[in-house]
Every structure is written in C-alpha cells, then in structure tokens.
N, C-alpha and C positions, 0 to 999 in steps of 0.2 A: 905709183903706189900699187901693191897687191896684194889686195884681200884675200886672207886665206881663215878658213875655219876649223876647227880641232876640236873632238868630243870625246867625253873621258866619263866612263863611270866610275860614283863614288859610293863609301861603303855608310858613312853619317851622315845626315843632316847636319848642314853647316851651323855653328853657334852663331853666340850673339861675335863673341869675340870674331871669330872666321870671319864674317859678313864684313866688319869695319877693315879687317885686312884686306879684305877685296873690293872696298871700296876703292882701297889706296893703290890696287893692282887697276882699278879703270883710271887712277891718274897716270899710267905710264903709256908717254907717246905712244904711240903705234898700237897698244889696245882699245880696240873700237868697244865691245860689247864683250861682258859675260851673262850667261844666261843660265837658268837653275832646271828640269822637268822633274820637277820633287817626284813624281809617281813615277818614273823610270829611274830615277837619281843618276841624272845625266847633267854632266854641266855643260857648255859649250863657250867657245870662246872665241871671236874675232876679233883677226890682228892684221897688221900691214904686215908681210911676209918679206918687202922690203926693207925691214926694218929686222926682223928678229925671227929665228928658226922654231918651230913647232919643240923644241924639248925646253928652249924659253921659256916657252908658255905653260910647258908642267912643271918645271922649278918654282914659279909666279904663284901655281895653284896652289904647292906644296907647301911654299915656303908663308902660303896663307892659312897653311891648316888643315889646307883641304886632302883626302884620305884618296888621292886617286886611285884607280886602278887601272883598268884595262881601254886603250884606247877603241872608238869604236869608228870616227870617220874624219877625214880630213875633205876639205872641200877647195 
C-alpha cells in the first residue's frame, strides 16, 4: 500500500447535499481521509496510490459537487 495525498482548492463551500456525496466517496476502497480548511478552502485527500492515480481522486471530488480548481500539493 501507498499512501499518497492531493490538495486542491475550491471555489464554494461544500452543501449539505456535496457533504453526503462525500460521504459516499470515503466508502471507496483505497480512500483513507478527505479533509475540508474552510479558511484557505482547501480540501485534501488521502488515498492508497496502489490503488487509484491522483486524477481519480479529482473525478471522485467532481463528481461530488465539489468546484475544484487548482491543484496545490501532492504528498
């Protein structure tokens, strides 16, 4: 297994709705954590890298709602 992380700023504050889709994105194997810094509006996300490539992981975000933009670090 290898843990990797990927941080992405966003342009909204996540809904109510968004939130329960992301719920449903920390059931998916190989996502460990998402995390929110509302005052920077930075999400961040750990995943097993074994398992699934970093643009995975901004389809998952997307496809939650979420308004990404611009990648800021991978770990």
């Amino acid at each position: 297994m290898t843990q990797m992380e990927v941080a992405y700023r966003y342009s909204n504050a996540p809904t109510e709705a968004e939130m329960r889709a992301l719920d449903g994105m920390r059931e998916v194997y190989g996502v460990r954590r998402v995390r929110f810094d509302e005052a920077k509006r930075i999400v961040r996300v750990e995943y097993d890298a074994s398992r699934f490539k970093e643009p995975v992981m901004l389809a998952l975000l997307r496809r939650a709602g979420i308004n990404v933009g611009e990648k800021i670090a991978s770990a």
